[in-house]
PDB file of N, CA, C and O in Angstrom:
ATOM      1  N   UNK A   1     -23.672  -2.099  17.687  1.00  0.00           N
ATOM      2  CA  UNK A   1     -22.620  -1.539  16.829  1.00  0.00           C
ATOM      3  C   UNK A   1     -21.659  -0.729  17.664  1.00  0.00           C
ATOM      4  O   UNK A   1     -22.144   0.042  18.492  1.00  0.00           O
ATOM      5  N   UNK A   2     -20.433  -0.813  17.546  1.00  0.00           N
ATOM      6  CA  UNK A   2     -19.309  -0.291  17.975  1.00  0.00           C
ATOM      7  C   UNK A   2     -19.538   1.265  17.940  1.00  0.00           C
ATOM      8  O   UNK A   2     -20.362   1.774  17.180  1.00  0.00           O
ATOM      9  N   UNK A   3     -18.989   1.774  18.553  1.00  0.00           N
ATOM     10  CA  UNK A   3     -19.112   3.672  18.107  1.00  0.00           C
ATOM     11  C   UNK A   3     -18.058   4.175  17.632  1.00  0.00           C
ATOM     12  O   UNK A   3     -17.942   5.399  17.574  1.00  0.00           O
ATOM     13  N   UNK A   4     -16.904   3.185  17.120  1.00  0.00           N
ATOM     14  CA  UNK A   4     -15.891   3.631  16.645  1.00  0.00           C
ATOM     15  C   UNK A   4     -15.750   2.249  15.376  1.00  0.00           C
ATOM     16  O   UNK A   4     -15.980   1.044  15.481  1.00  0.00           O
ATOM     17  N   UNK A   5     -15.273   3.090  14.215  1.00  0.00           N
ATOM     18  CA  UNK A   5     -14.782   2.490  13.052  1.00  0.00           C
ATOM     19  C   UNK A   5     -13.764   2.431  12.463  1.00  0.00           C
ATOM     20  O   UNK A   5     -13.632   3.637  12.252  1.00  0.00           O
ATOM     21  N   UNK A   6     -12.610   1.823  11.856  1.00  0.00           N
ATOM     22  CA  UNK A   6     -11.523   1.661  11.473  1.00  0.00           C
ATOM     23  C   UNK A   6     -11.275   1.498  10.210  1.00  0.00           C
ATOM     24  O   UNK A   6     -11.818   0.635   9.520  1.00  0.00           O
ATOM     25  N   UNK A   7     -10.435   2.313   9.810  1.00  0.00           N
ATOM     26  CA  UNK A   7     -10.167   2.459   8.333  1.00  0.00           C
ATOM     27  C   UNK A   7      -8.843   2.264   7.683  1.00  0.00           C
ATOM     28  O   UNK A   7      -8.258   3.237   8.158  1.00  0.00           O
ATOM     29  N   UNK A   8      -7.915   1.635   6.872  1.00  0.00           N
ATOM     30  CA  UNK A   8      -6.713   1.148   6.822  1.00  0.00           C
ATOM     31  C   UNK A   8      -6.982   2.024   4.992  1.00  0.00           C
ATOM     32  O   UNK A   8      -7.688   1.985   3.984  1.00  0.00           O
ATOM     33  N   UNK A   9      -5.848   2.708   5.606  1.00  0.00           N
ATOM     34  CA  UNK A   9      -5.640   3.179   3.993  1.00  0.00           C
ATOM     35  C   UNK A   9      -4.542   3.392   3.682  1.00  0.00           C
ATOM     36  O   UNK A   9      -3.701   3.896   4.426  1.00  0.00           O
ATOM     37  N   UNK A  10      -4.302   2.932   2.149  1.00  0.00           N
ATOM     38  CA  UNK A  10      -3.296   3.259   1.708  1.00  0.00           C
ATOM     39  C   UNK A  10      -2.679   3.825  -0.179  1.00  0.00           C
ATOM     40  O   UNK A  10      -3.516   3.991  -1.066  1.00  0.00           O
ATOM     41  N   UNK A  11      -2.057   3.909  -0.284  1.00  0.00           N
ATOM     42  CA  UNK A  11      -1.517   4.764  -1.399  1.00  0.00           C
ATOM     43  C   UNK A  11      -2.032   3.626  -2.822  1.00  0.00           C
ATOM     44  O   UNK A  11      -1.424   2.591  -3.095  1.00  0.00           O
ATOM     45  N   UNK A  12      -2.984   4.020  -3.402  1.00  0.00           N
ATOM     46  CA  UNK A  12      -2.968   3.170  -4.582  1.00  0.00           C
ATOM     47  C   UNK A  12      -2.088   3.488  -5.628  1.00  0.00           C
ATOM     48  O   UNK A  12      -1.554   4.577  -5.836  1.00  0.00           O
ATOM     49  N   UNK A  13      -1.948   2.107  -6.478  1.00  0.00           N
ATOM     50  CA  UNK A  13      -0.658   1.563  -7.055  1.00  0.00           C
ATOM     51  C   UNK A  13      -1.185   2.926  -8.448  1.00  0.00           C
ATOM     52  O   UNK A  13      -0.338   3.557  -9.080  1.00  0.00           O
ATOM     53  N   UNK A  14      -2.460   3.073  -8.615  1.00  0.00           N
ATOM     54  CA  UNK A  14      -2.820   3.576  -9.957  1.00  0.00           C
ATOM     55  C   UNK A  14      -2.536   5.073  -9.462  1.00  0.00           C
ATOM     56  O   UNK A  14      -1.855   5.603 -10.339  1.00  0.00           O
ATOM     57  N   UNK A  15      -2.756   5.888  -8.512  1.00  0.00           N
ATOM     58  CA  UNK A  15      -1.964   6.953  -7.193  1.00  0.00           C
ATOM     59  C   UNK A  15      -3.484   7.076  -6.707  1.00  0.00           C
ATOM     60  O   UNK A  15      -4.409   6.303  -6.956  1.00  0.00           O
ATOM     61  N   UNK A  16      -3.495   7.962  -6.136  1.00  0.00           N
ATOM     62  CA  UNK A  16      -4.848   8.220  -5.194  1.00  0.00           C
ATOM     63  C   UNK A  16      -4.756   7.417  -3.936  1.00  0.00           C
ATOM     64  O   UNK A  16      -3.593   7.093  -3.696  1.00  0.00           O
ATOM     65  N   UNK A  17      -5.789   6.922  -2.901  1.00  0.00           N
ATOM     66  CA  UNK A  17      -5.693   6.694  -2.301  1.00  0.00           C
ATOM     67  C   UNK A  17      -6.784   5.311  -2.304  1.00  0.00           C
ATOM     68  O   UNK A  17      -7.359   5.335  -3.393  1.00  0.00           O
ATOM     69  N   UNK A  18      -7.190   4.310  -1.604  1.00  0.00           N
ATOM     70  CA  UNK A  18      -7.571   3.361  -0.942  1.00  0.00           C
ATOM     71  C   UNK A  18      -8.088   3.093   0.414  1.00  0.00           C
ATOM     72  O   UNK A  18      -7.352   2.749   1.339  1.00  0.00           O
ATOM     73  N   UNK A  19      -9.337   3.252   0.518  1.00  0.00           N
ATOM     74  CA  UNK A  19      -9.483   2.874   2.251  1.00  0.00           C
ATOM     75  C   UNK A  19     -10.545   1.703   2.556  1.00  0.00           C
ATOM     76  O   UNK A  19     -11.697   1.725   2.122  1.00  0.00           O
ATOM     77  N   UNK A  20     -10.158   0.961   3.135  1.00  0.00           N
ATOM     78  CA  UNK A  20     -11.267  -0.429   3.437  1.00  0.00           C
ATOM     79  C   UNK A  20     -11.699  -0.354   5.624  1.00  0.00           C
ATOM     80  O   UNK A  20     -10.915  -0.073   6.531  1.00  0.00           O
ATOM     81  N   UNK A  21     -13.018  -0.690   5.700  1.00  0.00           N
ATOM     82  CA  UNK A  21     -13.114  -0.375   6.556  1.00  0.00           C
ATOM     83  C   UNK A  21     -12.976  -2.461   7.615  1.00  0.00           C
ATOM     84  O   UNK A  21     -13.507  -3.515   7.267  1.00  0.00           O
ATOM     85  N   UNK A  22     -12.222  -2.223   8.629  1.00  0.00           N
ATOM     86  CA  UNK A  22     -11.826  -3.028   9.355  1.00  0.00           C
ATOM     87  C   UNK A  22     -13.575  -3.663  10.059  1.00  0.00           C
ATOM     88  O   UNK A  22     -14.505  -3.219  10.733  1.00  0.00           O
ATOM     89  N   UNK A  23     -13.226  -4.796   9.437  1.00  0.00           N
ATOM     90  CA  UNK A  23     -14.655  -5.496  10.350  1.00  0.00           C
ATOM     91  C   UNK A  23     -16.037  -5.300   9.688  1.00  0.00           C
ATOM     92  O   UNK A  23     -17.087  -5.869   9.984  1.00  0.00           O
ATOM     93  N   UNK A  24     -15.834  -4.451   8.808  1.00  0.00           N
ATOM     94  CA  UNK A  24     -17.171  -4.423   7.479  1.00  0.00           C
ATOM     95  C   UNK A  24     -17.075  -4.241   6.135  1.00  0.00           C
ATOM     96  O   UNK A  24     -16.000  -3.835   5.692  1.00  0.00           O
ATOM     97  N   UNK A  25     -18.101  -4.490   5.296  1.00  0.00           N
ATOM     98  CA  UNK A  25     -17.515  -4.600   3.845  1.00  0.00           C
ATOM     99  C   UNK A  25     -17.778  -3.375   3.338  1.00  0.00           C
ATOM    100  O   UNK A  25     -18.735  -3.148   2.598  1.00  0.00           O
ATOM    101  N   UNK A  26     -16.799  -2.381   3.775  1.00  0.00           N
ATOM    102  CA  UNK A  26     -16.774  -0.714   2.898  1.00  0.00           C
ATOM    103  C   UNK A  26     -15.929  -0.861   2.536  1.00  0.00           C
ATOM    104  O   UNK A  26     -15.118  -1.470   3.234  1.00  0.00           O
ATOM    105  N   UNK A  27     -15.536  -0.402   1.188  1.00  0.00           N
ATOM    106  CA  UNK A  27     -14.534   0.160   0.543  1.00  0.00           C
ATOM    107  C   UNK A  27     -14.822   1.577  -0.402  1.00  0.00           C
ATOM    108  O   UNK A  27     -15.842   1.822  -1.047  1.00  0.00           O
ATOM    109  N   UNK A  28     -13.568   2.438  -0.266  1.00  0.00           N
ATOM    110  CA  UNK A  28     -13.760   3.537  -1.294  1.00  0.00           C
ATOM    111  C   UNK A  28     -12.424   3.915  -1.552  1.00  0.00           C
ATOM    112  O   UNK A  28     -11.467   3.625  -0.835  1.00  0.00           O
ATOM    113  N   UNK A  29     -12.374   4.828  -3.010  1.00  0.00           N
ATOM    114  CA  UNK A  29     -10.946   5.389  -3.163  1.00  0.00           C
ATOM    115  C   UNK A  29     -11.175   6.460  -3.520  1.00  0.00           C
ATOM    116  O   UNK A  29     -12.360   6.796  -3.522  1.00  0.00           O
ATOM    117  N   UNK A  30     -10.186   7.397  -3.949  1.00  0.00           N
ATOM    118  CA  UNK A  30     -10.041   8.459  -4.244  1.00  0.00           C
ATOM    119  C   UNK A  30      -8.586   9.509  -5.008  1.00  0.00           C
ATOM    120  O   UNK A  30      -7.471   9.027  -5.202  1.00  0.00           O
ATOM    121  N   UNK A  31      -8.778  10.244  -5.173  1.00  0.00           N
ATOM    122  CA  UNK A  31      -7.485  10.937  -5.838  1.00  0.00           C
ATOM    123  C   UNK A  31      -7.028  11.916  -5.061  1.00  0.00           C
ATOM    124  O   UNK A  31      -6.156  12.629  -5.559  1.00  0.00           O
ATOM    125  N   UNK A  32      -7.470  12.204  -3.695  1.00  0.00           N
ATOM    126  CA  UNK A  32      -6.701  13.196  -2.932  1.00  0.00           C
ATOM    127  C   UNK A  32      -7.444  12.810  -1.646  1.00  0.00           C
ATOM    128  O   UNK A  32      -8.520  12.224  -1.529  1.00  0.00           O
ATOM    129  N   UNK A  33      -6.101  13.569  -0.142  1.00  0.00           N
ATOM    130  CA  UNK A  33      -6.991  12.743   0.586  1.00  0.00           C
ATOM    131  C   UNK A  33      -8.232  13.410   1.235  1.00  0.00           C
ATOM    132  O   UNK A  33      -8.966  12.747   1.968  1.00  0.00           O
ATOM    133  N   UNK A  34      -8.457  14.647   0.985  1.00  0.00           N
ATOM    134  CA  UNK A  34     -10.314  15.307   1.354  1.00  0.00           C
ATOM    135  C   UNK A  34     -11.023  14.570   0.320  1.00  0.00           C
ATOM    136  O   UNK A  34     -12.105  14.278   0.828  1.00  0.00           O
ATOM    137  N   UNK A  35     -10.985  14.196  -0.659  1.00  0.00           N
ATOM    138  CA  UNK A  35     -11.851  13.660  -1.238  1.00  0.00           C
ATOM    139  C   UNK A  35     -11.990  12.203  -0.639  1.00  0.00           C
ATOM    140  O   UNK A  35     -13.025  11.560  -0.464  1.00  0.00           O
ATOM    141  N   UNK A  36     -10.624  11.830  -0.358  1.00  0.00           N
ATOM    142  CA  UNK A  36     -10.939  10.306   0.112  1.00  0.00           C
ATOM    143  C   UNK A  36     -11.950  10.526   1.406  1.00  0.00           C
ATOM    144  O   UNK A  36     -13.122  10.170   1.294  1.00  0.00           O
ATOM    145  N   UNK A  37     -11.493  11.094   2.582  1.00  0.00           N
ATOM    146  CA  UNK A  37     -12.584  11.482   3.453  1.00  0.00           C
ATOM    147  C   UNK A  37     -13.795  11.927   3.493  1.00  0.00           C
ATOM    148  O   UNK A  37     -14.618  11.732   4.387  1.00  0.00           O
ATOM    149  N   UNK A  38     -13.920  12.516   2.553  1.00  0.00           N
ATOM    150  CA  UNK A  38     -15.691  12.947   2.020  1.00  0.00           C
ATOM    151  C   UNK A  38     -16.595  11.694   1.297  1.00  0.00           C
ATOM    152  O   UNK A  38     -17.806  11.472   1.299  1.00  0.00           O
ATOM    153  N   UNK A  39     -15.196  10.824   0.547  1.00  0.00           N
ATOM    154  CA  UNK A  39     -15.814   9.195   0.361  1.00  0.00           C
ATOM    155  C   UNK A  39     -16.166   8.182   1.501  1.00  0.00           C
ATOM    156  O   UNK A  39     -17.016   7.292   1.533  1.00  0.00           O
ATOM    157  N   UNK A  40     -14.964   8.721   2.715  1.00  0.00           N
ATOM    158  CA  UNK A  40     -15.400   7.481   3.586  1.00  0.00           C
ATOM    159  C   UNK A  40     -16.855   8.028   3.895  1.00  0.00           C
ATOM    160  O   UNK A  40     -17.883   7.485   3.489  1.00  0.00           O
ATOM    161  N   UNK A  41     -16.804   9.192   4.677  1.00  0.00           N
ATOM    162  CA  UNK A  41     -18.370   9.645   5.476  1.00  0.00           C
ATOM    163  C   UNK A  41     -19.511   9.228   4.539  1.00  0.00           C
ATOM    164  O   UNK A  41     -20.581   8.840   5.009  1.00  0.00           O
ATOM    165  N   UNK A  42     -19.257   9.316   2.984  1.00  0.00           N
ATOM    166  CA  UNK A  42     -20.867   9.024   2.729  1.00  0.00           C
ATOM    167  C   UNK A  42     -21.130   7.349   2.597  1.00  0.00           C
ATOM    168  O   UNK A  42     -22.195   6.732   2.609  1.00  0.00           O
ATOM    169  N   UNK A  43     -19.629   6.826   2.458  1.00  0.00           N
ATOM    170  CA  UNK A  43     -19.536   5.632   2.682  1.00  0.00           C
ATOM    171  C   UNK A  43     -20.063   4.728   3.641  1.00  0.00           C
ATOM    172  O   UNK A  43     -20.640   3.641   3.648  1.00  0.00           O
ATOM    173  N   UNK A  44     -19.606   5.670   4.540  1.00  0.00           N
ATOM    174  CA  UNK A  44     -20.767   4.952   5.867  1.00  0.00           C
ATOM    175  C   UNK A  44     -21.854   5.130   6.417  1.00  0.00           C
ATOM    176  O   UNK A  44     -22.539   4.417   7.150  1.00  0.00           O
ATOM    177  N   UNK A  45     -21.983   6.217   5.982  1.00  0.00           N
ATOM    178  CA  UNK A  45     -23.544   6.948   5.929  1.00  0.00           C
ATOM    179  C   UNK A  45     -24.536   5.964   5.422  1.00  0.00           C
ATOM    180  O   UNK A  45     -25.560   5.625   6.016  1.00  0.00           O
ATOM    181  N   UNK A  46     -24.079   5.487   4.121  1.00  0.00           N
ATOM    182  CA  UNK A  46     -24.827   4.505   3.208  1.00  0.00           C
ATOM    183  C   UNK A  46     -24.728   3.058   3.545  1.00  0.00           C
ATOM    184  O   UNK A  46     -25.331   2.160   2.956  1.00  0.00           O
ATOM    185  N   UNK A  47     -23.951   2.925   4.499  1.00  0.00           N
ATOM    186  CA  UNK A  47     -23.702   1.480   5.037  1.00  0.00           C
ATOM    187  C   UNK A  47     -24.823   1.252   6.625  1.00  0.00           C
ATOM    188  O   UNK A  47     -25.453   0.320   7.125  1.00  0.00           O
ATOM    189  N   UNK A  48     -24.603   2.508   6.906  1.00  0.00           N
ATOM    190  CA  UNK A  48     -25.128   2.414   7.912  1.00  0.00           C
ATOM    191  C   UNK A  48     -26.165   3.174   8.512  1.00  0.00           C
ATOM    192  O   UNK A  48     -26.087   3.966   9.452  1.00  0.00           O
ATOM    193  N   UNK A  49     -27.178   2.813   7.819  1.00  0.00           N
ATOM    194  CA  UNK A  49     -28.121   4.496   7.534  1.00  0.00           C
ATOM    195  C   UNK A  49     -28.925   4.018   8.982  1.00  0.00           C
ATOM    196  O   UNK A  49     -30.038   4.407   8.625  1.00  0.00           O
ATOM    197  N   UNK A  50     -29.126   3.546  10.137  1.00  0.00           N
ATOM    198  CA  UNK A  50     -28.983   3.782  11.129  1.00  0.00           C
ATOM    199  C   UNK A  50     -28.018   4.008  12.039  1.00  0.00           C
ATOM    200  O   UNK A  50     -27.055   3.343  11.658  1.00  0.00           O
ATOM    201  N   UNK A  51     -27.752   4.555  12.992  1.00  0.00           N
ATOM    202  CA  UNK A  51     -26.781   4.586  14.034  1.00  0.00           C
ATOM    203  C   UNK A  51     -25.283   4.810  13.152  1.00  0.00           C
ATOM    204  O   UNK A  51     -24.675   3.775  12.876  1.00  0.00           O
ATOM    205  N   UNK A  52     -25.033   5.362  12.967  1.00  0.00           N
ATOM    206  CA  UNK A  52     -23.743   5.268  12.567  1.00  0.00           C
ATOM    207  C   UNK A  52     -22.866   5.301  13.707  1.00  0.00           C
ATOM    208  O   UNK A  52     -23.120   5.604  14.873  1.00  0.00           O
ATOM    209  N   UNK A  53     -21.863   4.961  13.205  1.00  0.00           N
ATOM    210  CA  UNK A  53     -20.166   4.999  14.440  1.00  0.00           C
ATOM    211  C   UNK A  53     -20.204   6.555  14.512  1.00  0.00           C
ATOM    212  O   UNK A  53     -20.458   7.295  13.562  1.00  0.00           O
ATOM    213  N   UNK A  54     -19.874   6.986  15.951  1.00  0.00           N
ATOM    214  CA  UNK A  54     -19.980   8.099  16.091  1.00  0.00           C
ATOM    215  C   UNK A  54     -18.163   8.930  15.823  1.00  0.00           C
ATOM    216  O   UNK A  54     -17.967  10.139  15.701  1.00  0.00           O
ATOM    217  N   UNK A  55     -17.075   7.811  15.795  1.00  0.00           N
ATOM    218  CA  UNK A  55     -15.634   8.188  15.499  1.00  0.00           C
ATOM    219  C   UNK A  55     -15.432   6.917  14.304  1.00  0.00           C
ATOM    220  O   UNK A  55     -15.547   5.692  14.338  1.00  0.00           O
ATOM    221  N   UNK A  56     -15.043   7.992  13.180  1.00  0.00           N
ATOM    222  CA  UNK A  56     -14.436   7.274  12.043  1.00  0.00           C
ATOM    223  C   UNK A  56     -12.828   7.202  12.462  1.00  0.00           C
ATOM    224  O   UNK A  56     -12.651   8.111  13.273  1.00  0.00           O
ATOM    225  N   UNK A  57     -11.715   6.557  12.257  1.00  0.00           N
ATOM    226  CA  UNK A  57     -10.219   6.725  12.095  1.00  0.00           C
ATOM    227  C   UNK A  57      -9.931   6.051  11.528  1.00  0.00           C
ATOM    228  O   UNK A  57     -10.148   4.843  11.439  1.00  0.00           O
ATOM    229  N   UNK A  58      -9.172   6.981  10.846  1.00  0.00           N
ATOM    230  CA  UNK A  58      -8.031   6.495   9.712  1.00  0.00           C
ATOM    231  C   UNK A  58      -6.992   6.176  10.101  1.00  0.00           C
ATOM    232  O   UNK A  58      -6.495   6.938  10.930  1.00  0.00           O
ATOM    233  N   UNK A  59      -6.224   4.993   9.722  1.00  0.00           N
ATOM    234  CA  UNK A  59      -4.690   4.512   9.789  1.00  0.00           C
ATOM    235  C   UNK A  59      -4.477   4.073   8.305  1.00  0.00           C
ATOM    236  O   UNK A  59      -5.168   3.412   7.530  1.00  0.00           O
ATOM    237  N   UNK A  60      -2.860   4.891   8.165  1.00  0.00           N
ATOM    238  CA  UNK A  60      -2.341   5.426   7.030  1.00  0.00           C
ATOM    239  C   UNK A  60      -1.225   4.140   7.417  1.00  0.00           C
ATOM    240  O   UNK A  60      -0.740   3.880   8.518  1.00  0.00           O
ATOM    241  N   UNK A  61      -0.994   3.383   5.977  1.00  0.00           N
ATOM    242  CA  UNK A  61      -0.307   2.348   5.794  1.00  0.00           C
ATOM    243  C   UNK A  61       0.819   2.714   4.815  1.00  0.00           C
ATOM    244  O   UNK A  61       0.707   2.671   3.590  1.00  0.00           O
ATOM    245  N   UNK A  62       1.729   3.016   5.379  1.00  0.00           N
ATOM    246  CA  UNK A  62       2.707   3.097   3.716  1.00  0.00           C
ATOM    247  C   UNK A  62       4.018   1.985   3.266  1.00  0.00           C
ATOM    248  O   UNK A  62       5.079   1.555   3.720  1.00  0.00           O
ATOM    249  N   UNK A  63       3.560   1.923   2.638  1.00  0.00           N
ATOM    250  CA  UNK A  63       4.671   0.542   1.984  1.00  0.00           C
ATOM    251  C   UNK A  63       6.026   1.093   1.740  1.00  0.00           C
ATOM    252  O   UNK A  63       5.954   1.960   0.868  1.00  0.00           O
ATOM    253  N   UNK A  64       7.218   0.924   2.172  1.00  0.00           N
ATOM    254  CA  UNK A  64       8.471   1.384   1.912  1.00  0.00           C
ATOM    255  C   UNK A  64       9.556   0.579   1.717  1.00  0.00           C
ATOM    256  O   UNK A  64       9.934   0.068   2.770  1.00  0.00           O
ATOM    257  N   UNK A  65      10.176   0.289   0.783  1.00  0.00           N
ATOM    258  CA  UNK A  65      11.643  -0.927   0.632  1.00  0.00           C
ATOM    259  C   UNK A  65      12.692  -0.088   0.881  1.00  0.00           C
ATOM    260  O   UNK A  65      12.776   1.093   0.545  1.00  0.00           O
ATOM    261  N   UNK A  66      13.436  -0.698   1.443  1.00  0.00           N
ATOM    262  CA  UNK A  66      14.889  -0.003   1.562  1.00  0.00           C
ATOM    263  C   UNK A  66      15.552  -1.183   1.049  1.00  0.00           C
ATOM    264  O   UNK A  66      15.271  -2.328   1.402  1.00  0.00           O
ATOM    265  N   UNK A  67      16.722  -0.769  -0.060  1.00  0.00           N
ATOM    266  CA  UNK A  67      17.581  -1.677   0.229  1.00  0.00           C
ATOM    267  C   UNK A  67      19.498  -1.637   0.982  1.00  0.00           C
ATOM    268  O   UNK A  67      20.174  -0.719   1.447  1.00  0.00           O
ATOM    269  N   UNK A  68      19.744  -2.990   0.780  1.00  0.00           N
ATOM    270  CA  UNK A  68      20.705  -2.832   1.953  1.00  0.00           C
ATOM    271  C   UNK A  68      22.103  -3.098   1.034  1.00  0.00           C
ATOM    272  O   UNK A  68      23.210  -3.070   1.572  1.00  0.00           O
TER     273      UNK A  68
END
C-alpha cells in the first residue's frame, strides 16, 4: 500500500462537500469542510484498518463557467 492517498473533492450540487478517494472505493460527504475531514479520516480508518496511508491529501476541484 502506498503511504500516500488522494482525495478529489468537490462542492456538492445539494451544498456541502464531496470527496472520493483516487485508486479506492471511499467515498464521503459532508456539510462543512472539518466535518468533511473528520469523514475522510474515519473513512479510511475503516477502509483500511491495517496500515493505513500515513499522508491523506486533498485536492479541491471547483467548477467555474465564465461566459464570454
Amino acid at each position: 500500500m502506498s503511504s500516500e492517498l488522494i482525495f478529489i473533492v468537490e462542492e456538492s450540487p445539494e451544498g456541502g462537500f464531496e470527496a472520493r478517494a483516487l485508486g479506492q472505493s471511499i467515498f464521503t460527504q459532508a456539510e462543512n469542510e472539518n466535518e468533511l475531514k473528520e469523514n475522510i479520516r474515519e473513512a479510511v480508518l475503516c477502509h483500511f484498518d491495517k496500515s493505513p496511508p500515513s499522508v491523506i491529501r486533498l485536492h479541491y476541484v471547483k467548477d467555474e463557467m465564465i461566459s464570454l
